[in-house]
C-alpha positions in Angstrom: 17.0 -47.8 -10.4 14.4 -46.8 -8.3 12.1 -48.9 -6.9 8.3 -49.0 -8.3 5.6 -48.2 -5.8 3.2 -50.5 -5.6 -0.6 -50.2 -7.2 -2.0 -50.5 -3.6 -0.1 -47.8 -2.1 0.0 -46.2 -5.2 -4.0 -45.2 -4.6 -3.5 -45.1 -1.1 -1.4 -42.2 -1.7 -4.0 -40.7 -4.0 -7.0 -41.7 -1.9 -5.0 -39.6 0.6 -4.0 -36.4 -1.5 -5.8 -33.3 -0.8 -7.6 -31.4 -3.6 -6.7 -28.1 -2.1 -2.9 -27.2 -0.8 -3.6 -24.9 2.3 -1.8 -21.6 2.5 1.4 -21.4 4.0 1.8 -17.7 5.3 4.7 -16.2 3.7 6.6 -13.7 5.8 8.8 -11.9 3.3 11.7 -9.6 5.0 12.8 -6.1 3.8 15.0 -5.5 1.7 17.3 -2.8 0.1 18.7 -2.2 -3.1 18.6 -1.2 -6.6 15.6 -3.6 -7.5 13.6 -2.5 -4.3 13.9 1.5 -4.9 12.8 1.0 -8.7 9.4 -0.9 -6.9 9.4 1.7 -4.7 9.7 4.4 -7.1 6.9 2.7 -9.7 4.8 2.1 -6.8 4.8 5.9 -5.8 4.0 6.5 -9.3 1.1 4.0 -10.3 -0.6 4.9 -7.2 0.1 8.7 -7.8 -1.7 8.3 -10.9 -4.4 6.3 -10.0 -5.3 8.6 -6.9 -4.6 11.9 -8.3 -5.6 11.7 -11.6 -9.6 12.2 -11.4 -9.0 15.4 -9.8 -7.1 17.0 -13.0 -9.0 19.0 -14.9 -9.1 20.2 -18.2 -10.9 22.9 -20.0 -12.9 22.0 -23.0 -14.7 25.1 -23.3 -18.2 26.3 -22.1 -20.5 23.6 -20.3 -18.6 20.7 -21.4 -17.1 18.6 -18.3 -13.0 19.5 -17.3 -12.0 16.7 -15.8 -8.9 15.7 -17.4 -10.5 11.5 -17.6 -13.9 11.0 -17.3 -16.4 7.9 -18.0 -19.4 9.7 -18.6 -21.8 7.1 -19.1 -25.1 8.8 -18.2 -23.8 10.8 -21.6 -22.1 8.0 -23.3 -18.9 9.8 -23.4 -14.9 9.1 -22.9 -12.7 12.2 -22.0 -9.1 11.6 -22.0 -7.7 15.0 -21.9 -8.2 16.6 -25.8 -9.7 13.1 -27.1 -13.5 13.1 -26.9 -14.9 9.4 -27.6 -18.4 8.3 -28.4 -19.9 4.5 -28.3 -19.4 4.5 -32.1 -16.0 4.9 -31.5 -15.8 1.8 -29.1 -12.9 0.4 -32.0 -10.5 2.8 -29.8 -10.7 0.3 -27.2 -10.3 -2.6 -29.0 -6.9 -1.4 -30.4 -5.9 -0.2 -27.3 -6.4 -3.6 -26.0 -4.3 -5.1 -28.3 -1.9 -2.9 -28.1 -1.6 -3.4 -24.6 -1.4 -7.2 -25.1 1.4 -7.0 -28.0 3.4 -4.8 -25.1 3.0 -7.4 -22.4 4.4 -10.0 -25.2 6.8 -7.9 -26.0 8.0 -7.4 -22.4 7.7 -10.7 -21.7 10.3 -11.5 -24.6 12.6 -9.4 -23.4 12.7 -9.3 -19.2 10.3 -12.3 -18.2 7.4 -11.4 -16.1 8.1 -7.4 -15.6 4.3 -6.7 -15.0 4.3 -8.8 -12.5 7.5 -7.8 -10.5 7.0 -4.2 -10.8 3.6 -3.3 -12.4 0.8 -5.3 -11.4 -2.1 -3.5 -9.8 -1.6 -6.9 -7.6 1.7 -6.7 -7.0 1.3 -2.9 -6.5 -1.0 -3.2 -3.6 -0.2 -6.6 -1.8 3.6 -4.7 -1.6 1.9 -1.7 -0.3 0.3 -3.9 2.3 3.2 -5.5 3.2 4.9 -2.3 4.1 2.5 -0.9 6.5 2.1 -4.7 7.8 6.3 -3.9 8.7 5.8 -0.9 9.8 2.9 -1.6 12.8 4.3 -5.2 13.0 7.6 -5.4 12.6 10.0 -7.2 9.9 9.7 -11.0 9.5 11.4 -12.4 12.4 9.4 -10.3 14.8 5.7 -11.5 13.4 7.0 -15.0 13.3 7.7 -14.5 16.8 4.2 -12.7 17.2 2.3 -15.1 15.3 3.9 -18.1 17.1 2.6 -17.0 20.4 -1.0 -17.9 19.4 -3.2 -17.3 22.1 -1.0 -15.8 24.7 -1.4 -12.6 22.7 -1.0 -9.4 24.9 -2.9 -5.8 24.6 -0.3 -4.6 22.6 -0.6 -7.5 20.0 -4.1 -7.1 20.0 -3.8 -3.1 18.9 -1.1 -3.8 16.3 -3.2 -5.8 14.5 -6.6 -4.1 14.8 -4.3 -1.0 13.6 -3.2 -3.0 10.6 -6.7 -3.6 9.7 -7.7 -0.4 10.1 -5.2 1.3 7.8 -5.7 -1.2 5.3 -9.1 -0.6 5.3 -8.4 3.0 4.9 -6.4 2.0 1.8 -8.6 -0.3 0.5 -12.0 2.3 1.0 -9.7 4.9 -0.8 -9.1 2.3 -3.6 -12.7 1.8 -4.1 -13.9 5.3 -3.6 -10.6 6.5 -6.3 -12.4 4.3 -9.2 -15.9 5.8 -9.0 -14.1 9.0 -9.3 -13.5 8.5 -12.5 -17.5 8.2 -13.7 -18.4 11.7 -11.8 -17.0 15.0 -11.5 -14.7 14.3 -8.6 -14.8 16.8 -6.5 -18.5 17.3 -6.6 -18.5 13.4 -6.0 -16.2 13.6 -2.9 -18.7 15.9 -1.5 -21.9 14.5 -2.3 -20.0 10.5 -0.5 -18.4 12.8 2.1 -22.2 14.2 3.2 -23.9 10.6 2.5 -25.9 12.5 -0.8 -23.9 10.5 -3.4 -25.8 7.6 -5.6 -26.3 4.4 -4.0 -24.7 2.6 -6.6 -21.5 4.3 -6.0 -21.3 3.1 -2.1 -22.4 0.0 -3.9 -19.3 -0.4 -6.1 -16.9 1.4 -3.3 -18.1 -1.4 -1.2 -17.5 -3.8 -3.4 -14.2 -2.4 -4.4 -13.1 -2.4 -0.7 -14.1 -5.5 0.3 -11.3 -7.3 -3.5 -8.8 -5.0 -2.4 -9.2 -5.6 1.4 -9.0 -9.4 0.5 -6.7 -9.8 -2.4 -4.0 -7.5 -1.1 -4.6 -8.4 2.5 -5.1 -11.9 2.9 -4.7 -13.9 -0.1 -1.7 -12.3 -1.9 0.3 -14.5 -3.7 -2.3 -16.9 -4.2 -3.6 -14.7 -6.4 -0.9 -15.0 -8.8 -0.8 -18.7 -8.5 -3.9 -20.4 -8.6 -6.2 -16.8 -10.1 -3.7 -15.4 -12.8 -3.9 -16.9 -16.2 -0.7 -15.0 -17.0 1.8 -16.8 -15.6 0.5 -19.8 -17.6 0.7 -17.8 -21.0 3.7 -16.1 -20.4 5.5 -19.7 -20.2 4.2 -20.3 -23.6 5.5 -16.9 -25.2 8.7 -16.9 -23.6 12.2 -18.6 -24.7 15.9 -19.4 -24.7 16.8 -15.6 -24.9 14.3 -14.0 -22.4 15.9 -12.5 -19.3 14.7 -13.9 -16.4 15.4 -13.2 -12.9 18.1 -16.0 -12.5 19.9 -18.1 -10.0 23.1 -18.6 -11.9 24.1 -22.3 -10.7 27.0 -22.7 -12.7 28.7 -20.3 -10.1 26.9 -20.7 -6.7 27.6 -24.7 -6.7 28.4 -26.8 -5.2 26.9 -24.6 -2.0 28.5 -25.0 1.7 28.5 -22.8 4.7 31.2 -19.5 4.6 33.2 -21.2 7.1 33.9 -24.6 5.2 34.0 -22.3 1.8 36.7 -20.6 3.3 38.5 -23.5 4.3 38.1 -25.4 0.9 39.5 -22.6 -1.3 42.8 -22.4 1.3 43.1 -25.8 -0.3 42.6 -25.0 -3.6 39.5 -26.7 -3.8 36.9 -25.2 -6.2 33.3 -24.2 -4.6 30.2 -22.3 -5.0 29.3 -19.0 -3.8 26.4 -19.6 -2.6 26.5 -20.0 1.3 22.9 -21.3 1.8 22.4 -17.9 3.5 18.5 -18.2 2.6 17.8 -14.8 2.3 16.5 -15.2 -0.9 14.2 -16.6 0.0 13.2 -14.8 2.9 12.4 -11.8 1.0 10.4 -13.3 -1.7 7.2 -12.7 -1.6 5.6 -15.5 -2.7 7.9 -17.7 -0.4 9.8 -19.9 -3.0 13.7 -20.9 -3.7 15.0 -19.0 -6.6 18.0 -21.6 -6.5 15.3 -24.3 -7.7 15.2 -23.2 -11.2 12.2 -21.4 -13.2 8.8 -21.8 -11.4 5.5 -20.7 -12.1 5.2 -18.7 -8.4 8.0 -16.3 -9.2 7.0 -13.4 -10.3 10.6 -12.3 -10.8 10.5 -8.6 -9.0 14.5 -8.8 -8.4 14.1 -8.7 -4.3 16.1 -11.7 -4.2 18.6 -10.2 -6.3 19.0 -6.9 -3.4 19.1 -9.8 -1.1 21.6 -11.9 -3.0 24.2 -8.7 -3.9 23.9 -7.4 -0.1 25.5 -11.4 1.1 28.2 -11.2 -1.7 29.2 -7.5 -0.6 29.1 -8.5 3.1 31.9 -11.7 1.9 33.6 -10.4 -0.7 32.5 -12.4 -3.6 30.9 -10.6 -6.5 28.0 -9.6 -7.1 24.5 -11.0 -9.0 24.9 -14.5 -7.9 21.3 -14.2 -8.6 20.7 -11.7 -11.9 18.6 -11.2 -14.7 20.0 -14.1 -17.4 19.0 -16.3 -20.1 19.3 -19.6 -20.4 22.0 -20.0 -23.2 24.1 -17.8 -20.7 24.4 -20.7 -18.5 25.5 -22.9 -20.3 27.9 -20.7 -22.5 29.8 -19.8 -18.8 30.1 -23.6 -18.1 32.0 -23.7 -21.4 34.0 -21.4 -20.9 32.6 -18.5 -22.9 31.8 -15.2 -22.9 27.9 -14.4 -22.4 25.6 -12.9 -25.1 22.5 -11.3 -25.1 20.5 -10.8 -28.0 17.5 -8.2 -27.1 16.5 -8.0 -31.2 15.6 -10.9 -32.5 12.9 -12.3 -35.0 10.1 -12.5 -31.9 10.8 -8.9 -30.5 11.0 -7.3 -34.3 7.4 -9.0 -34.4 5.7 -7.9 -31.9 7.4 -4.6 -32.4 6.1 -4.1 -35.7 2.6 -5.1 -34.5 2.5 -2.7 -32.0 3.9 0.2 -34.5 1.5 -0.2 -36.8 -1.4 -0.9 -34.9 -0.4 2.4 -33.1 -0.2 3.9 -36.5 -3.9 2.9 -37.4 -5.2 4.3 -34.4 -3.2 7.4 -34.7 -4.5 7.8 -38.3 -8.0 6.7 -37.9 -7.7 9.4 -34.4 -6.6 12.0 -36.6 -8.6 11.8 -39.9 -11.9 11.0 -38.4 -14.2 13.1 -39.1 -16.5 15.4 -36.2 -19.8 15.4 -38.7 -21.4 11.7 -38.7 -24.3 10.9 -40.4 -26.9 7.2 -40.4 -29.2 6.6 -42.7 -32.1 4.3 -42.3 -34.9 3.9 -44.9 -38.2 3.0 -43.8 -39.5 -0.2 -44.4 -43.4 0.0 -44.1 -44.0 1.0 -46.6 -40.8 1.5 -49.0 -42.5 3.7 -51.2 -45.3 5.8 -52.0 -46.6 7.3 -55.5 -48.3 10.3 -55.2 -51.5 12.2 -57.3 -49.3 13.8 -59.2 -47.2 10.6 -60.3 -44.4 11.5 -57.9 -42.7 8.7 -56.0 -41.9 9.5 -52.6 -39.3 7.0 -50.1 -38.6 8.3 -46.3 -35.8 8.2 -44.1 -35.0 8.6 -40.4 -31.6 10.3 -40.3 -29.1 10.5 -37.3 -26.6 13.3 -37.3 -23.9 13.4 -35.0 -22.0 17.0 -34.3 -19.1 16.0 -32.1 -17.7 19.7 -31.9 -18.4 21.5 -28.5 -20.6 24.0 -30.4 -23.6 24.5 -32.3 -23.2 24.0 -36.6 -25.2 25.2 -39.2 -25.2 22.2 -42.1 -27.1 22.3 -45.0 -28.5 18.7 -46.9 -27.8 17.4 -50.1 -28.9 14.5 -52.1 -27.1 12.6 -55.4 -30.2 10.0 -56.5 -33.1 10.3 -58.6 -32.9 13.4 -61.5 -34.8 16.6 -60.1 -35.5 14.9 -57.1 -36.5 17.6 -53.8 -35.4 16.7 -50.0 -38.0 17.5 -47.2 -37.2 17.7 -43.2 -39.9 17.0 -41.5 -41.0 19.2 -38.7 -38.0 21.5 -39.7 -38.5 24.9 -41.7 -35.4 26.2 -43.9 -35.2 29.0 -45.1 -33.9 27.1 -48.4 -36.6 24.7 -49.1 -34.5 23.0 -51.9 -31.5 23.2 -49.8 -32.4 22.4 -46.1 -30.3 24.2 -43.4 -30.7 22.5 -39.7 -28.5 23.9 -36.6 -27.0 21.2 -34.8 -26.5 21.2 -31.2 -23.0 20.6 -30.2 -21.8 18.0 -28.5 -25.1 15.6 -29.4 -26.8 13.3 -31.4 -29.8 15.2 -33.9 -32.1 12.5 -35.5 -34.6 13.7 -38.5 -37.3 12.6 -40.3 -36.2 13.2 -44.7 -38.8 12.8 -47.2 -36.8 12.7 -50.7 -39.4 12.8 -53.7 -38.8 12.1 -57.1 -41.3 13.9 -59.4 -43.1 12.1 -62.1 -41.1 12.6 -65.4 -38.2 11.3 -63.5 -39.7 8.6 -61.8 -36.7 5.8 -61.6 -37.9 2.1 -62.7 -36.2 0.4 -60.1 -33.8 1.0 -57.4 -31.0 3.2 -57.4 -28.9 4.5 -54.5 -29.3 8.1 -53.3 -26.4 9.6 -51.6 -26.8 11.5 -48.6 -24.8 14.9 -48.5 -24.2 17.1 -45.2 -22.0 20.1 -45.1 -20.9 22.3 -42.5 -21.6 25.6 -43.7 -19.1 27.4 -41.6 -15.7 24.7 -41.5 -16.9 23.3 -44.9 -16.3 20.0 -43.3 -18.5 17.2 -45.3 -19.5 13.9 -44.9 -22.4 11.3 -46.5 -23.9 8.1 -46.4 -25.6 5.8 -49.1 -28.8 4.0 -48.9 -31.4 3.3 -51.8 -34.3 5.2 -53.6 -36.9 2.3 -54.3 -40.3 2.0 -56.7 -43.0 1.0 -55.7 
């Protein structure tokens, strides 16, 4: 049994424990392999995209903006390619945000923590870093060596790392100036920062954009998944027994010794791991842990230990994925004796699958059927009503009419309310004063002032709903909204 500690050293030990764990600089080594050229590759591309895309266009016809994505905001607009979205149509968003968090699950349930590993705008950049901290620096041995020389740092040193900085800077300025691309026409924007006539507030949010990138990619790293991220937290929740997780299968790499006294054990027949405490599993992992200590909440499972792992085996001819993507009922099903299983569909993933599918399919409908021609009603409340000489009763509305189409519309207004009743536009002149006919401006928001007059015979004795009626004269396309005709 082990031995209690005292209550007096007990709080010693607490009086004594820091609140904050210093960073211990990780130096992770290169690597090569399967796992490391599929990084590579969705690196290329998620920064591809990122860069490039602002500077796609896309025509949607005469004075409307081409650039393939746009945030419009002075015009309260969202371009992605053929979809136009206005702030009524913020919903959009929200199921695209919940999409997207059904598809994390979803990964999550099937391959661990593959945003992290490979996806990650953290992970993304902070590997990008690394690379050209290699390529100035050297790989890990040599900038342990560097670093360990402190203060007797030559010249030289001093120029590797003030180029270092430099190109991340470079990086990190690009980064920033990339985003605010997306809220301007891009190349008119590149021009206007390039000849200091831009907005302020876009050197404001390059700055600022910089400065987290510089930072988090640079300097803090990995601590950024450990101690900022909230996912690694969740996902531990959401995962289980079936997930496959970047693994360090124990039930063959122990017991662990040295290749030399492995060798010498199995020419005695002796069974033994075969894992050779090489460490180079964990000297490419780039947030500096042991795979071989089990799950833990710094792993962020992007398979470098794997390249690492399968380019020992090759080198002594033992086989390969010693360290693999595995579940934990694999485990244990080898130490039996048995054959392992994987079971990818399961009551989780068909959830979350048919959450995603018919979310999607909402959107998808909802994108399709919606309609180009909006209309808001809003009846005036001082005063409600107003009877007239003649016994008429007369109720006015302010009406908002949205044309979404990139041209102009002729629409005509109807009314379904009080019998006989007559529809005015203020401020308008139709030349069907029974029927009015407005032109709508494309692309913009038209608001009107509707006087809707009941005349006396007909004079409802309470409320009743009136229906408003707009038509496109030209596509036929219709659509209404319902508010109330009152008494006085």
């Amino acid at each position: 049994m082990n031995k209690p500690v005292p209550p007096t050293e007990l709080q010693q030990y607490e009086d004594d424990a820091p609140l904050y764990a210093a960073r211990k600089k990780v130096y992770p080594q290169s690597v090569s392999g399967s796992f490391r050229r599929i990084k590579w590759g969705l690196m290329a591309f998620c920064l591809g995209v990122y860069y490039l895309l602002p500077f796609v266009r896309w025509n949607r016809g005469l004075g409307a903006p081409d650039q393939a994505v746009l945030i419009d905001l002075p015009n309260s607009r969202f371009y992605f390619f053929f979809i136009e979205l206005w702030p009524q149509e913020v919903y959009y968003f929200t199921g695209l945000l919940i999409v997207a968090a059904l598809t994390l699950f979803l990964m999550n349930s099937l391959g661990g923590r593959i945003w992290c590993g490979y996806l990650c705008p953290q992970t993304v950049w902070t590997d990008l870093f690394y690379a050209v901290e290699r390529m100035i620096e050297g790989d890990r041995r040599e900038r342990m060596r560097k670093d360990a020389a402190g203060g007797t740092m030559k010249l030289q040193r001093f120029a590797e790392i003030g180029l270092k900085h430099a190109v991340w800077l470079v990086i990190a300025w690009w980064t920033g100036g990339a985003w605010v691309l997306y809220f301007n026409d891009a190349p008119t924007l590149v021009k206007q920062l390039i000849f200091f006539q831009a907005p302020m507030l876009a050197y404001v949010w390059i700055a600022i954009l910089t400065a987290t990138t510089y930072v988090l990619a640079g300097f803090m790293r990995e601590q950024v998944c450990v101690y900022m991220c909230p996912w690694p937290r969740i996902q531990a929740a959401l995962t289980d027994e079936w997930a496959l997780n970047v693994t360090y299968k124990y039930d063959r790499g122990e017991k662990r010794t040295s290749l030399k006294k492995a060798k010498e054990l199995r020419a005695l027949g002796q069974s033994v791991g075969d894992c050779i405490d090489c460490y180079q599993c964990v000297a490419v992992c780039p947030t500096g842990i042991d795979i071989r200590d089990g799950a833990q909440l710094e792993c962020i499972q992007c398979g470098l230990c794997i390249d690492a792992c399968d380019t020992v085996m090759k080198k002594i001819g033992r086989e390969t994925r010693l360290i693999g993507y595995d579940n934990d009922i694999n485990i244990h099903r080898r130490q039996a004796g048995k054959a392992p299983i994987y079971r990818f569909v399961r009551p989780r993933t068909i959830v979350y699958s048919a959450l995603i599918t018919t979310v999607g399919a909402i959107m998808l409908y909802a994108m399709l059927t919606r309609s180009l021609l909006d209309i808001n009603v809003l009846h005036d409340r001082n005063p409600v009503a107003i009877k007239l000489s003649d016994g008429s009763i007369r109720n006015a509305y302010t009406v908002r009419l949205l044309n979404k189409r990139g041209f102009d519309r002729v629409i005509a207004i109807d009314i379904d309310g009080p019998t006989n009743a007559t529809v005015h536009v203020v401020g308008a002149d139709s030349v069907t004063p029974d029927r009015p006919m407005i032109i709508l401006g494309r692309d913009q928001t038209t608001e009107l002032r509707l006087l809707v007059t009941a005349p006396a015979e007909n004079n409802p004795e309470k409320s009743i709903p009136v229906r408003f009626r707009v038509t496109d004269i030209g596509l036929g396309e219709v659509t209404s909204a319902t508010d109330n005709f009152v008494s006085p």
